[in-house]
MIKEKE-947993 format. One line per field, with one value per residue (C-alpha): residue number from 1; residue in one letter; x, y, z. Coordinates in steps of 0.02 Angstrom, whole numbers, plus 50000, padded with zeros to 5 digits. Example, Ala and Ser with C-alpha at 12.3 -4.5 7.8 and 13.67 -1.06 7.14 Angstrom:
BEGIN
num <- (1,2)
residu <- (A,S)
xx <- (50615,50684)
yy <- (49775,49947)
zz <- (50390,50357)
# end
This chain:
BEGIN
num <- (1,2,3,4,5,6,7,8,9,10,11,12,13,14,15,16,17,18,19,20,21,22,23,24,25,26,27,28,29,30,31,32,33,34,35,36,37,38,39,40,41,42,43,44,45,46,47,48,49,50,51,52,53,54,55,56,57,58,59,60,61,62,63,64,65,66,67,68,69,70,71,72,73,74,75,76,77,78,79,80,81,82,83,84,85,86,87,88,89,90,91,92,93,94,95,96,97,98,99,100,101,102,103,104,105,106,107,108,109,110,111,112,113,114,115,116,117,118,119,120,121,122,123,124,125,126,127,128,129,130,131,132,133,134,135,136,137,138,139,140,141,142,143,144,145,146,147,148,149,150,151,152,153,154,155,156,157,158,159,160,161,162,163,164,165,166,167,168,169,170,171,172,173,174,175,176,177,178,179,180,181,182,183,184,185,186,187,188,189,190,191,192,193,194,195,196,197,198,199,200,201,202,203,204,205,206,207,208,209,210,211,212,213,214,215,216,217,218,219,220,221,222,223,224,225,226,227,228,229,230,231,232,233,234,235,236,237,238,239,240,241,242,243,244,245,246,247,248,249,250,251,252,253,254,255,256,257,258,259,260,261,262,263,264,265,266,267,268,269,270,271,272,273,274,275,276,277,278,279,280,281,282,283,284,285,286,287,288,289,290,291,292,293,294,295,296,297,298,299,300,301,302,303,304,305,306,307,308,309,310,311,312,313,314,315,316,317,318,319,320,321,322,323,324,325,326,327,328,329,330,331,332,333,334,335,336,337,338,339,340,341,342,343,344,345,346,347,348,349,350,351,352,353,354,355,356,357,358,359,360,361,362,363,364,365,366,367,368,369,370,371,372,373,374,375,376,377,378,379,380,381,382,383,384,385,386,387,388,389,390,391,392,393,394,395,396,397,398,399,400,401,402,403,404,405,406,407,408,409,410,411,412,413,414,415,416,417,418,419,420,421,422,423,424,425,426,427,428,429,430,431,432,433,434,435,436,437)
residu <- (X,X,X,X,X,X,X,X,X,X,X,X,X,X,X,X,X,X,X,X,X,X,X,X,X,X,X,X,X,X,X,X,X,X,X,X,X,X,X,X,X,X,X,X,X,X,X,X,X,X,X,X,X,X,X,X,X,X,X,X,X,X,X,X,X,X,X,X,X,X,X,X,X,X,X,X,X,X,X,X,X,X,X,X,X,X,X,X,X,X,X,X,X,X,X,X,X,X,X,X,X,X,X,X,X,X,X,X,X,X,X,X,X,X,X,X,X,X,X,X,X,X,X,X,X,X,X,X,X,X,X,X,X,X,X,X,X,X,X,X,X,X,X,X,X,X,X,X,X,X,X,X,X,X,X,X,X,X,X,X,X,X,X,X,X,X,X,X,X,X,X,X,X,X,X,X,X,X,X,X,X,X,X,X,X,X,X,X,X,X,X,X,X,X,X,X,X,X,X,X,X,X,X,X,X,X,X,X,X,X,X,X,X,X,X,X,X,X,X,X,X,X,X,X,X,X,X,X,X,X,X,X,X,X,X,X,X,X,X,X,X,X,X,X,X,X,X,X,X,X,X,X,X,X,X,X,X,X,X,X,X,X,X,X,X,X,X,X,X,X,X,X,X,X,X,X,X,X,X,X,X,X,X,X,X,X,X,X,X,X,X,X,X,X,X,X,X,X,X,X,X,X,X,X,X,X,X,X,X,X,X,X,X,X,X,X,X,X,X,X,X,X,X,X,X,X,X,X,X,X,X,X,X,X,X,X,X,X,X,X,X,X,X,X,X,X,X,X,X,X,X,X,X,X,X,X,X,X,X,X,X,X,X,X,X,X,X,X,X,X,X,X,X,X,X,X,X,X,X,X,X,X,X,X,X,X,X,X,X,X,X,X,X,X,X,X,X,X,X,X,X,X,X,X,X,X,X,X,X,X,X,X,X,X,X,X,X,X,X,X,X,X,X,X,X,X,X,X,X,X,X,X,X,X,X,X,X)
xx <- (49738,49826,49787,49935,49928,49752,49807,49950,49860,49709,49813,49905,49758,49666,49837,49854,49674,49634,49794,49858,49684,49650,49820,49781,49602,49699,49822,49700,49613,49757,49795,49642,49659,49836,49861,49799,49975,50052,49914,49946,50114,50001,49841,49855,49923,49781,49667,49747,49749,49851,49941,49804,49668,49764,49770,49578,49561,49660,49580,49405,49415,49426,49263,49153,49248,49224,49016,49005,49136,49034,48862,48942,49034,48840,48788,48947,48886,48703,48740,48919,49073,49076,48939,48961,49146,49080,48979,49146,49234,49112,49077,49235,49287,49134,49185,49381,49356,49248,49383,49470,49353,49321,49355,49359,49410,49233,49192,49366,49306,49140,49207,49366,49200,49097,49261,49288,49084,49096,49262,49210,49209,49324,49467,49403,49305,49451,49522,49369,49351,49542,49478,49354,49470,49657,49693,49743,49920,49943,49837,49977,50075,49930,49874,50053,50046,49874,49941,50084,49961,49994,50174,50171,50036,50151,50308,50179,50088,50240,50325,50147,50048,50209,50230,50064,50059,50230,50179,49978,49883,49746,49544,49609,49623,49812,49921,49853,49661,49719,49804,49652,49561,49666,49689,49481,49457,49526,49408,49255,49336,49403,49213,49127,49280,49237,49068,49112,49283,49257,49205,49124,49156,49281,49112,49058,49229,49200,49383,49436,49386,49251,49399,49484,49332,49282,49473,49473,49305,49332,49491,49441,49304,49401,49530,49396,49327,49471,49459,49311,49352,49315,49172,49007,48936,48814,48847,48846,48912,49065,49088,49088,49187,49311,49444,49384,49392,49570,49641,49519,49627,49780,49744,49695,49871,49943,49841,49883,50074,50059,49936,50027,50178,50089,49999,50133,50277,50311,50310,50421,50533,50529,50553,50723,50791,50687,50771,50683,50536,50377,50434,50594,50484,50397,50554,50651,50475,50487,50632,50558,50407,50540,50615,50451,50366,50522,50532,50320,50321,50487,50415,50236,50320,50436,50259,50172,50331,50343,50158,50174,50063,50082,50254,50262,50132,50227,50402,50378,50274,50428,50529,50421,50428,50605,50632,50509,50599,50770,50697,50630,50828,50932,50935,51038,50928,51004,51009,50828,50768,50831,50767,50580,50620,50632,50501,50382,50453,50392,50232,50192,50271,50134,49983,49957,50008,49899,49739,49768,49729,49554,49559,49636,49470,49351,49221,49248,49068,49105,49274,49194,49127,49245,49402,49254,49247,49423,49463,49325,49377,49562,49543,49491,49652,49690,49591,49691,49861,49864,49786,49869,50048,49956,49929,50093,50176,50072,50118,50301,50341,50407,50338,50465,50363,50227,50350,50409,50206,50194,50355,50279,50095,50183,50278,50133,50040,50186,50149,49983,50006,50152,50049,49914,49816,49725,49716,49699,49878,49810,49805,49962,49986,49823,49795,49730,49575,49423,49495,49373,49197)
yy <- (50474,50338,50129,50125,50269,50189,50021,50062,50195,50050,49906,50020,50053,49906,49812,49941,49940,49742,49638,49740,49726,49566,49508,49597,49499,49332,49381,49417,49251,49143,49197,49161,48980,48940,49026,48883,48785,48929,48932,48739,48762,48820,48772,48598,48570,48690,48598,48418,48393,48246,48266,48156,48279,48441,48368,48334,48505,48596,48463,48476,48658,48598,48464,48632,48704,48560,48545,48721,48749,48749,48832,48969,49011,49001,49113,49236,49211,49257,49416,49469,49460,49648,49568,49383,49425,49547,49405,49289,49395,49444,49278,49197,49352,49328,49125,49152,49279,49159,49022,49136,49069,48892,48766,48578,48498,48462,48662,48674,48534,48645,48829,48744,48652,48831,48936,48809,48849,49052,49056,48918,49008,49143,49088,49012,49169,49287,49185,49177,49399,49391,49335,49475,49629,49529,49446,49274,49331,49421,49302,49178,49297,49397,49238,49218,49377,49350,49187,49261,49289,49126,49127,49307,49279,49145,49269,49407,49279,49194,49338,49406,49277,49193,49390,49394,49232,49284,49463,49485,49420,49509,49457,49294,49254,49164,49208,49090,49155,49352,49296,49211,49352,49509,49431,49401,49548,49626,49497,49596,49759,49712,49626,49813,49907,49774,49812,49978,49987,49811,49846,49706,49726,49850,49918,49973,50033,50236,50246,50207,50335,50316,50298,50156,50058,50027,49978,49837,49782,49758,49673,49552,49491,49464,49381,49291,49241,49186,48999,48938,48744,48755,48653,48732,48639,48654,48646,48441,48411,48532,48460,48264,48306,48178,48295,48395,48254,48194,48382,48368,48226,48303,48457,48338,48252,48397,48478,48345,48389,48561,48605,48471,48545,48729,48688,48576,48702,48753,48602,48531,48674,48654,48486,48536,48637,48609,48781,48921,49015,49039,49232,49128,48999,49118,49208,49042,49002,49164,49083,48955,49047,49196,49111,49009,49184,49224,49070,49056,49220,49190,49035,49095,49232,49091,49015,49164,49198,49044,48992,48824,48764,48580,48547,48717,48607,48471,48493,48599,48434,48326,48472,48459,48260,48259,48377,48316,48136,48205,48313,48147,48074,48194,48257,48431,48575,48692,48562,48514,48687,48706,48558,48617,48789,48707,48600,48733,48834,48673,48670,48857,48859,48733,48840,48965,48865,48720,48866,48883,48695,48722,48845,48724,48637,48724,48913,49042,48998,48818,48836,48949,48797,48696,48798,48796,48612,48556,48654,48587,48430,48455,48546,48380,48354,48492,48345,48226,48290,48366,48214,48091,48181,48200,48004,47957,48074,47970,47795,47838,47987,48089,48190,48135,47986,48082,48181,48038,47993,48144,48153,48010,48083,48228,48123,48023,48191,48239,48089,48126,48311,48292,48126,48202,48270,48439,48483,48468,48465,48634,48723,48716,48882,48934,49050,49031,48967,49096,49156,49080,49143)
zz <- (48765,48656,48689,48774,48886,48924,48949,49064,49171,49165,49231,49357,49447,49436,49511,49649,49679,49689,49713,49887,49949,49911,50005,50129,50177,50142,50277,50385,50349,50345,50521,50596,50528,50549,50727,50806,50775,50892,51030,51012,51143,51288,51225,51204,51396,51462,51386,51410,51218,51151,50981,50891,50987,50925,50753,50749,50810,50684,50547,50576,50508,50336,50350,50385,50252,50141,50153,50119,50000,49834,49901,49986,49812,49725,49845,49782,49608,49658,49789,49692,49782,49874,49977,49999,50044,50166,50266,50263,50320,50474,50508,50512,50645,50769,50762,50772,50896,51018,51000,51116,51265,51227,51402,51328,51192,51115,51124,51038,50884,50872,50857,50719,50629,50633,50578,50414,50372,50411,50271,50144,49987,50025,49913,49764,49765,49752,49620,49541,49573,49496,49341,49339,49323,49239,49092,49069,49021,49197,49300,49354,49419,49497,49585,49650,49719,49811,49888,49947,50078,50135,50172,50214,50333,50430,50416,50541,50628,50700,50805,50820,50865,51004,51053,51111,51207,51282,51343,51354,51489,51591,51643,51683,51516,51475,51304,51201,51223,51183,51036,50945,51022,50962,50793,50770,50785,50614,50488,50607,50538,50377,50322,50369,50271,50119,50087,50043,49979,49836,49682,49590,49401,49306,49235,49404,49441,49469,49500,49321,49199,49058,48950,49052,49102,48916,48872,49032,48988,48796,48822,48952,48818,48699,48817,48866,48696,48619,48675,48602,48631,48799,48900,48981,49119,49241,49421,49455,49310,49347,49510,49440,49262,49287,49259,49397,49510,49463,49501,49668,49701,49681,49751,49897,49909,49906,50061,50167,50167,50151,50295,50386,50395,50414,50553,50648,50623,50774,50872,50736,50785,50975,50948,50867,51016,51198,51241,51139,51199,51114,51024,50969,50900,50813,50730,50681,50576,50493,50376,50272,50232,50175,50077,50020,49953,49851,49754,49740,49645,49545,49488,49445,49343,49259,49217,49145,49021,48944,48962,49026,49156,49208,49233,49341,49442,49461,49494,49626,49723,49685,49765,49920,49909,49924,50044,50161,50146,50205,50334,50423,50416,50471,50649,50653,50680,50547,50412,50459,50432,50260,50198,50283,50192,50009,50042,50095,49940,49817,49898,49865,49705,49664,49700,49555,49405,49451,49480,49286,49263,49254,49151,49016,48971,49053,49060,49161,49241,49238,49317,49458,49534,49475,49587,49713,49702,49686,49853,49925,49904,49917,50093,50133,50165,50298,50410,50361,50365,50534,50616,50534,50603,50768,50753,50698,50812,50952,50898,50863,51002,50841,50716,50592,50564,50487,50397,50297,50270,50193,50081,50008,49994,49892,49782,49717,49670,49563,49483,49468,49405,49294,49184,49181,49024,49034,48861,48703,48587,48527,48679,48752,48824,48905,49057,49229,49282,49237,49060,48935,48915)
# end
C-alpha cells in the first residue's frame, strides 16, 4: 500500500474512531452540568431558592472542579486515559444521578460541590488524548469538533431536558427530579462502555493495521519533534509559568460570561415572554447554540488554514463583548435573541484556537498540566459568573444588569488575549496545545 493510501485509510479511522466518541462523552457530560439551568424553573421555587442561591448552586460546581482539576489529570497521566476516563465518567453519573433527590438547598450546594470533583479532569484530558492520535495541523479543527459538544449538548438538552419536566412524573418525584435522574444515568453506562471500547495510544490501536499504526506513530514524532524551542517543566513550575497564569486569567474572564449566560439561559428567555412553557423554553434555546456550533467550527477551520492562533482567540471575545452590551439595551424579544446568538457564537469560536496557546511555548507533557491548570483556574469563573448574575439580578430585579457586567468582563479579555505575547517571532504558526515533544 502506497504513503498515501496509508495515510488516508490511517486518518479515516482514527477520525471515525476517536472524534464521534469523544463528542459523544462530552455531550453526555455537558448535560449533566448544564441541566441544572432548566430544572432551575421548578426547582428553584420547590426548593425556595433565590436567584443569588441558584447561582451559588450552579457555581459551586466549578470550586470542586477547581481543587481537583490538576491531580485528577496526574492521575490520567499515571493510570492512562481508557481508565481514568472510565472513573469520571462513573462518578460524575452516581453524583448527578443523586442530585435527583436532594430536599434543601445545602444538600443541593453539596451534591453541585461533589459533581465538579467526580468530572475534574475530564476535559483537559480529552484534549490532552487528542493530541495523542492527530497532528498539530488537524488539531484545531479536531478540537472544534469535540467542543461542539458544548453547543450541541444545549441544542438536545433543551427540548429534552424541559420535555421531561413537562411530561414525566411518577413515585412522587416532580419533572425536575426525573430529568437530572434520566439524564445520570447515561455517564453510569457510558464510563462501563469506556473501559472497553478507548484505546489509549495509536500503538495499542488493534483496529489499525501493522501498516497504519507504524505510519500514525512515526508521524506524530516527528510532528511532535519538530519544535525544539519549546519549554519542559515540571508540574509547579507549569502551573506558576507566568504565561500560564496570564492565559488562566483569561480563560477565567472568559468563563464568567460564558457559563453565565449558559447556565442562566432559560430564565433569560422566560424573562422575555412570561407566556411560554418549559418544552417552548427549551426549543427557543435551541437557536443560538445552532447557530453557535456553525460558526465555532467554521472559524476553527479558518484557524487551521491560515495557521494563526491569537487573533482567532480574540476577536471572537470582542464579538461576545459587544453583543452581550446590546443585549442588556434593547428590550424586543427577537432582537434580544440574536444578539445572545452572536454572542454565544464569539464565545465558542474562542475555545479551540486559544487550546493551541499553550502549545506555542510549551511540551506536550508540560502543557498537559498546563490545559489542566488553566481550566482549573479558569472554571473558577463558572462560580463567579452565575452568582454574580444571580446577585445582580437580586439587587436590580433584572438579569440585564449582569448582562452588561459581563459584556464588559469579555471585553477586557480580548484585551488581554489579543496583546498578549505567546511566542517567539519565529514561531508564528504553531499547532494546538500537546504538539511538541
Amino acid at each position: 500500500m502506497s504513503t498515501t493510501s496509508v495515510e488516508q485509510s490511517a486518518t479515516r479511522k482514527v477520525f471515525w474512531r476517536i472524534v464521534p466518541y469523544c463528542f459523544a462523552l462530552y455531550v453526555i457530560s455537558y448535560l449533566d452540568r448544564a441541566n441544572i439551568g432548566y430544572a432551575a424553573l421548578q426547582m428553584n421555587k420547590e426548593l425556595a431558592l433565590t436567584s443569588e442561591a441558584f447561582g451559588f448552586a450552579a457555581g459551586i460546581f466549578f470550586i470542586g472542579y477547581f481543587l481537583f482539576e490538576v491531580p485528577s489529570n496526574v492521575a490520567l497521566n499515571k493510570f492512562g486515559a481508557r481508565i481514568w476516563i472510565s472513573r469520571i465518567l462513573i462518578t460524575w453519573g452516581i453524583v448527578a444521578t443523586a442530585t435527583a433527590f436532594v430536599q434543601s438547598a445545602t444538600q443541593l450546594y453539596a451534591l453541585r460541590f461533589l459533581l465538579g470533583v467526580a468530572e475534574a479532569g475530564f476535559f483537559p484530558g480529552i484534549i490532552i488524548y487528542l493530541t495523542y492520535w492527530f497532528r498539530a495541523k488537524e488539531q484545531a479543527t479536531t478540537v472544534a469538533l469535540f467542543t461542539a459538544a458544548i453547543p450541541v449538548s444545549y441544542l438536545l438538552g433543551a427540548p429534552l431536558s424541559t420535555w421531561i419536566m413537562d411530561h414525566v412524573s411518577g413515585f412522587g418525584l416532580s419533572g425536575w427530579r426525573w430529568m437530572l435522574l434520566l439524564e445520570g444515568g447515561p455517564a453510569v453506562i457510558a464510563g462501563i462502555v469506556n473501559y472497553f471500547v478507548m484505546t489509549d495510544s495509536p500503538e495499542k490501536a488493534r483496529w489499525l493495521t501493522a501498516e497504519e499504526r507504524d505510519w500514525l506513530s512515526g508521524e506524530l514524532r516527528k510532528d511532535h519533534a519538530a519544535r525544539p524551542d519549546v519549554e519542559h517543566l515540571g508540574v509547579i513550575a507549569a502551573i506558576t509559568n507566568p504565561k500560564v497564569l496570564f492565559l488562566s486569567v483569561i480563560y477565567f474572564v472568559y468563563q464568567v460570561g460564558n457559563l453565565g449566560i449558559g447556565l442562566w439561559m432559560p430564565q433569560i428567555i422566560k424573562g422575555l415572554s412570561s407566556s411560554l412553557t418549559n418544552f417552548e423554553i427549551g426549543l427557543v434555546a435551541m437557536l443560538p447554540y445552532a447557530f453557535a456550533t456553525v460558526v465555532m467550527v467554521l472559524w476553527s477551520r479558518n484557524s487551521d488554514r491560515t495557521g494563526e492562533r491569537q487573533k482567532h482567540s480574540a476577536l471572537p471575545l470582542l464579538l461576545g463583548a459587544v453583543a452581550l452590551g446590546l443585549t442588556g439595551l434593547v428590550v424586543q424579544p427577537a432582537i434580544s435573541m440574536a444578539l445572545i446568538s452572536l454572542a454565544l457564537a464569539g464565545l465558542y469560536a474562542f475555545k479551540s484556537p486559544f487550546w493551541s496557546l499553550p502549545g506555542l511555548f510549551l511540551s506536550r507533557s508540560t502543557a498537559a498540566v498546563s490545559i489542566a491548570a488553566i481550566n482549573s483556574i479558569g472554571n473558577l469563573g463558572g462560580f463567579a459568573g452565575p452568582y454574580a448574575i444571580g446577585a445582580i439580578k437580586d439587587w436590580t430585579g433584572s438579569t440585564y444588569g449582569g448582562l452588561l457586567f459581563l459584556s464588559g468582563l469579555l471585553f477586557v479579555s480580548f484585551l488581554m488575549t489579543w496583546f498578549a505575547r505567546m511566542e517567539s517571532a519565529k514561531a508564528v504558526s504553531a499547532g494546538p496545545a500537546g504538539q511538541r515533544a
